[in-house]
N, C-alpha and C positions, 0 to 999 in steps of 0.2 A: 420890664419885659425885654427881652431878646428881638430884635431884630431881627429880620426876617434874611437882609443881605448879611451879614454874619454869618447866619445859617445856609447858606445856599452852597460857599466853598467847601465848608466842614463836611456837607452832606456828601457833593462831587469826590472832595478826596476818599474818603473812607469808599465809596463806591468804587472808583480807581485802584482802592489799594486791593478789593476784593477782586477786583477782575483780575487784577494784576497775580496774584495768588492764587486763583483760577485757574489763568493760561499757565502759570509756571509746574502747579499742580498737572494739568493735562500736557502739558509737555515731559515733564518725565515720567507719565505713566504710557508717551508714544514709546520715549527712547527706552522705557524697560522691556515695554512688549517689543521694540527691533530687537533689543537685545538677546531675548529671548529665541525669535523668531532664528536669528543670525547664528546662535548656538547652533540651534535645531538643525540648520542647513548646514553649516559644518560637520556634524556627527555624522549626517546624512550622506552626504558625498562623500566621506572617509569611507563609511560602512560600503557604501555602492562601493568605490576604489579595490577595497581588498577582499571584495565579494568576487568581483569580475577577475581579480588577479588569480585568485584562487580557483575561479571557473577554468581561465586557460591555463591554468597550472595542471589542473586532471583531466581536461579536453583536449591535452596536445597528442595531435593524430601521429603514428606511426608512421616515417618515410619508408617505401619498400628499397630498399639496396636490390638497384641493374646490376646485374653481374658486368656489364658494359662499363660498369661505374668501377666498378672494383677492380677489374684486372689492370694488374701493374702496367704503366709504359714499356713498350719495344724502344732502347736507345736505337734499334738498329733503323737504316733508311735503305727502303726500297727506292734501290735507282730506276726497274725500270716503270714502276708509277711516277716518278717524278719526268722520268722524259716524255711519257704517254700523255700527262698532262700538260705538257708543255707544246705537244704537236697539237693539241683540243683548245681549242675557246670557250666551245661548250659542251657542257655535257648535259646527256638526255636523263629523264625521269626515269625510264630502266636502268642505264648505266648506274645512276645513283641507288636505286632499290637493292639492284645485282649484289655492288660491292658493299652495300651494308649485311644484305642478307650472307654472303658469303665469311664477312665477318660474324657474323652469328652463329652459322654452323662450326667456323672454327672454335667459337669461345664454349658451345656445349659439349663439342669432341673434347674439347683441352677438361672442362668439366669434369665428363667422364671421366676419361682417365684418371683427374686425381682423386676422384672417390673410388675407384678399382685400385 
């Protein structure tokens, strides 16, 4: 007959080796499912990427052109605005409004003109 402590390591091992082939089996069926998973996130965020690119590629809004914007520079220098501002420290909220608006009427006069 077989002894009984004979049997007891043989039994331990082979028990061991099944667990062992167990874990290693359930561990690469984590790492295929990350794998899997980790494609999937990848394809995902590219697709988002050049989804959004291509949103603000046909969403880009139209800038209106100020004619303010467009007309060329005067190289010329008014002296007497440079002295006028030179006797002022400050200037009022009117004064500011004034010579903006007065610049505005001259830029739709000039306007006209070039469309006449």
């Amino acid at each position: 007959m077989v002894e009984k402590k004979d049997l007891v390591p043989k039994i331990k091992k082979m028990v061991e080796s099944k667990n062992r082939k167990a874990v290693i089996k359930r561990r690469k069926r984590v790492l295929k499912n990350l794998v899997i998973i980790s494609v999937f996130v990848l394809f995902a965020s590219l697709t988002w990427v050049m989804l959004e690119g291509y949103h603000l590629l046909l969403s880009k809004e139209m800038v209106e052109k100020s004619t303010y914007l467009v007309k060329p520079l005067n190289p010329e220098i008014d002296s007497g605005l440079i002295s006028e501002s030179q006797k002022k420290k400050f200037f009022s909220l009117e004064e500011i409004d004034n010579y903006y608006k007065s610049l505005s009427q001259l830029e739709s006069e000039s306007s006209s003109m070039d469309v006449q």
